[in-house]
C-alpha positions as CSV (number, residue, x, y, z in Angstrom):
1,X,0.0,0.0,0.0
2,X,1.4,3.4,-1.0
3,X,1.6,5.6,2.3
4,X,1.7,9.5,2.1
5,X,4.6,11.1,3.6
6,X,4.2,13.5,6.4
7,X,6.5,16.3,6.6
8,X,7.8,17.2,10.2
9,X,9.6,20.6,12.0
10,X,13.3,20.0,13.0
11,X,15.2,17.7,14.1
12,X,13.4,15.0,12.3
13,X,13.1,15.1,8.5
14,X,10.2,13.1,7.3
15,X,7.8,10.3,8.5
16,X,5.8,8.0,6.5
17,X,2.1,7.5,7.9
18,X,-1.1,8.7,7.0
19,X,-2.8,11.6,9.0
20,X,-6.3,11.2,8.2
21,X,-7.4,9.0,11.3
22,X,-11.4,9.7,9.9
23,X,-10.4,8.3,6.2
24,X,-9.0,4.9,7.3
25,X,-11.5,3.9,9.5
26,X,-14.2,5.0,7.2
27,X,-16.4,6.3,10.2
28,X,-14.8,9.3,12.2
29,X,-13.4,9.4,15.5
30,X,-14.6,7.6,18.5
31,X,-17.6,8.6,20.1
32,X,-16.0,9.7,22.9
33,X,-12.0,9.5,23.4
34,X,-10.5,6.8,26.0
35,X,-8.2,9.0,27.8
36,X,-8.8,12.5,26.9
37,X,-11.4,15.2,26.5
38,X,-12.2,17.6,23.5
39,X,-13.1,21.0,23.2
40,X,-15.8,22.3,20.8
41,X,-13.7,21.9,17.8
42,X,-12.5,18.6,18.5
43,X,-9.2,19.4,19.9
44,X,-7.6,17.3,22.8
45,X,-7.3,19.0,25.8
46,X,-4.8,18.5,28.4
47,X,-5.7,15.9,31.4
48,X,-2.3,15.0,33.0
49,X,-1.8,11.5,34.0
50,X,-2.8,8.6,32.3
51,X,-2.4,5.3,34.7
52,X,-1.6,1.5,34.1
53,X,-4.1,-0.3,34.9
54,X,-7.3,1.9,35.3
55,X,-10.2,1.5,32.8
56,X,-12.6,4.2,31.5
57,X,-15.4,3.9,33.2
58,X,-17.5,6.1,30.5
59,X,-17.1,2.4,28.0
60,X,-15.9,-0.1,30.7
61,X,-18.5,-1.5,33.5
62,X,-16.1,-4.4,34.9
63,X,-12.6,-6.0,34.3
64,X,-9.6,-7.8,36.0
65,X,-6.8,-5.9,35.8
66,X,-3.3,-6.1,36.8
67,X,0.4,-4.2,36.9
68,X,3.6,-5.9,37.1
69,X,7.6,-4.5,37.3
70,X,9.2,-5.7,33.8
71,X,12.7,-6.6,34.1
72,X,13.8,-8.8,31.3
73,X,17.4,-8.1,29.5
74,X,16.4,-5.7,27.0
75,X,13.3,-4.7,28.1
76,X,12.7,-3.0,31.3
77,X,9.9,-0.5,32.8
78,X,5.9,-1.3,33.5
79,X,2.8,-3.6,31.9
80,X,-0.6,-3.7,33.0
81,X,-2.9,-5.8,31.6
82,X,-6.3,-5.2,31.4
83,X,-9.1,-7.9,31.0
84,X,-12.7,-6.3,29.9
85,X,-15.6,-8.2,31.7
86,X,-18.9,-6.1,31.4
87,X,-18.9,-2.6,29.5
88,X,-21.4,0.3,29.3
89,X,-21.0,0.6,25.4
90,X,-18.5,-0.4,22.7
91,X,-15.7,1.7,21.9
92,X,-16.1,2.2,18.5
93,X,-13.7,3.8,15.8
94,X,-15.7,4.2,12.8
95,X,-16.0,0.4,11.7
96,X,-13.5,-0.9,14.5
97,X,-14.4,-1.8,17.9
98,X,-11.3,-1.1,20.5
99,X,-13.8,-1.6,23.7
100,X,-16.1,-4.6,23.8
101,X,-16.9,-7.5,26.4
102,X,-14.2,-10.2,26.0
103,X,-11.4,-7.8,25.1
104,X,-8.3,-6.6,26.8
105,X,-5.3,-3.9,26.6
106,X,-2.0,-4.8,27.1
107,X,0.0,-1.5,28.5
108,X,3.7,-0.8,28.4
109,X,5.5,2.0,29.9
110,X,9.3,1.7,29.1
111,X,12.1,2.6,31.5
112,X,13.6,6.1,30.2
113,X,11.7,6.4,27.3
114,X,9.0,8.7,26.1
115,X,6.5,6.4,24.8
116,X,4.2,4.3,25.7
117,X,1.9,1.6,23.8
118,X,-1.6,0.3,24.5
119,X,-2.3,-2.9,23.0
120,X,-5.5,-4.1,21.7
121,X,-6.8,-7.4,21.8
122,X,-10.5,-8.7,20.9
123,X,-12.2,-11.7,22.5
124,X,-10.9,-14.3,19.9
125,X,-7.4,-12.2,21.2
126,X,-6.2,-10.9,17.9
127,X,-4.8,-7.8,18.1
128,X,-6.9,-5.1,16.6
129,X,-4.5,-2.5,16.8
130,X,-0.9,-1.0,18.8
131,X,-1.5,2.3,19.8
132,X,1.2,4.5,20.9
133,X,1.5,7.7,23.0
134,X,4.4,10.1,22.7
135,X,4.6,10.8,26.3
136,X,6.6,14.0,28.2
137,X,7.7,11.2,30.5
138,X,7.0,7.9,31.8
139,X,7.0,7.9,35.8
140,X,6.1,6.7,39.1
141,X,3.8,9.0,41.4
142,X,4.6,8.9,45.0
143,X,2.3,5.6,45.6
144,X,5.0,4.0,43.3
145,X,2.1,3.8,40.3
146,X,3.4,3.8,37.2
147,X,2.0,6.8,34.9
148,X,2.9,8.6,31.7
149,X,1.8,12.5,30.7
150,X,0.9,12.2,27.2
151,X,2.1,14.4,24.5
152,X,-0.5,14.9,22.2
153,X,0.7,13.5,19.3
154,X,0.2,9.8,19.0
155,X,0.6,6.8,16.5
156,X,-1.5,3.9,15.4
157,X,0.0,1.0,13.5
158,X,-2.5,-2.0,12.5
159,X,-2.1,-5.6,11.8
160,X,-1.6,-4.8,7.7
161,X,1.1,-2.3,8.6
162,X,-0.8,0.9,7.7
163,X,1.1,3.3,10.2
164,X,-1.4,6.3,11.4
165,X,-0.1,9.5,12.7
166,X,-3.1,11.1,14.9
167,X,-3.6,14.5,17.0
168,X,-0.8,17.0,14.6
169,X,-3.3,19.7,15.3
170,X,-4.0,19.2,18.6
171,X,-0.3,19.6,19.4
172,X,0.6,22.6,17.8
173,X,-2.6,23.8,19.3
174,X,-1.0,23.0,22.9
175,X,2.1,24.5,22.0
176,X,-0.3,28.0,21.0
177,X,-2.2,28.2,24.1
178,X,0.8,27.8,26.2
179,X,0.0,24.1,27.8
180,X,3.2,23.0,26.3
181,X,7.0,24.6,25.8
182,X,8.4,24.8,22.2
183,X,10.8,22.1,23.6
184,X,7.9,19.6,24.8
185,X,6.5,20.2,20.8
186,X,9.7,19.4,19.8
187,X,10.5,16.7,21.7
188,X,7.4,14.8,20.7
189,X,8.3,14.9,16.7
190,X,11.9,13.9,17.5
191,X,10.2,10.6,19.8
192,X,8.0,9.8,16.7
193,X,10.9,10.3,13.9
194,X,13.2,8.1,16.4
195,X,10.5,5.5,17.1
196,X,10.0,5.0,13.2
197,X,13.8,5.3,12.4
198,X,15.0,2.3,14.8
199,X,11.8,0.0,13.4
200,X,9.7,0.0,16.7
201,X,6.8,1.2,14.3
202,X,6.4,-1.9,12.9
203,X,3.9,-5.6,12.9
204,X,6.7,-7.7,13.5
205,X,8.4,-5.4,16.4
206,X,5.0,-5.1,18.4
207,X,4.0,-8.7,18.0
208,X,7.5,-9.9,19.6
209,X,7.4,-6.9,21.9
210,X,3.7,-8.1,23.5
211,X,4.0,-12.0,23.0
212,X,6.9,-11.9,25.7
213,X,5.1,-9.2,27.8
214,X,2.0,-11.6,28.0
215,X,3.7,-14.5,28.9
216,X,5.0,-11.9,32.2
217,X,1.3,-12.5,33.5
């Protein structure tokens, strides 16, 4: 499949992925977003801390959940995994349901990085999508719970390899009402360029990555 090229501001040169999020899942965006809110124009707005291991109550009505310390050789930081019992309403993104009874979200928050991925599985546990959050940092609060502050700017990769690159607008709109610094804007193209560049952004990456992070639980 030919993928567009999207252009991005310094350091990083260019990134292939498509930025229309509405066009490839031939619906629009979700009813209502899993981890953020939106002002009247459909931008995100800020909310801070985003947790392992906590569902959204507005879709989810029960689940099992559980957070564990990763410490393998070349992988190191947190996973959650989060099993979806009962729910209030599908998640639905256009065509594609992320949110349903049966399915679950593997979570990884990486030691030192500043990303983190939510992986989608549905109740045959095929992964309907990897989605990944260019994060200001990855952290523990003073509880010792793992938690990441999201940077706006995200990326979705499916199971054909179609690479999405979601929320452009919503970061420089950050960045122009003052709720990030021109180095936070920066920072998060340079996390996405880098992520691409050492072949993270890929089927066969994520599929190792979260077959060994499953077997952790």
């Amino acid at each position: 499949m030919c993928r567009p090229q999207t252009c991005l501001p310094c350091p990083a040169p260019h990134i292939q992925g498509k930025t229309n999020y509405e066009k490839y899942k031939k619906g629009g965006l979700p009813d209502r977003p899993p981890f953020f809110s939106f002002d009247s124009e459909g931008s995100k707005l800020w909310k801070g801390a985003s947790f392992l291991g906590r569902a959204n109550e507005y879709y989810i009505k029960s689940y099992q959940a559980e957070t564990i310390r990763v410490d393998e050789k070349d992988i190191a930081g947190y996973a959650s995994l989060l099993k979806i019992e009962e729910i209030n309403r599908p998640f639905m993104a256009g065509v594609i349901c992320l949110y349903n009874k049966g399915y679950s979200e593997l979570c990884f928050l990486p030691d030192g990085e500043n990303w983190t991925l939510f992986a989608i599985y549905n109740d045959k546990d095929e992964i309907v999508e990897w989605y990944i959050d260019i994060t200001k940092k990855n952290a523990l609060d003073e509880d010792g719970n793992p938690y990441c502050d999201d940077l706006y700017i995200d990326a979705v990769l499916m199971p054909d390899g179609t690479l999405l690159i979601l929320d452009e607008d919503d970061l420089k709109n950050a960045l122009d009402r003052g709720d990030i610094s021109n180095a936070d804007f920066e920072l998060a193209y340079r996390v996405l360029y880098e992520l691409k560049n050492k072949g993270i952004l890929n089927t066969a990456y994520m599929s190792t990555l979260c077959a060994r992070l499953k077997l952790l639980f």
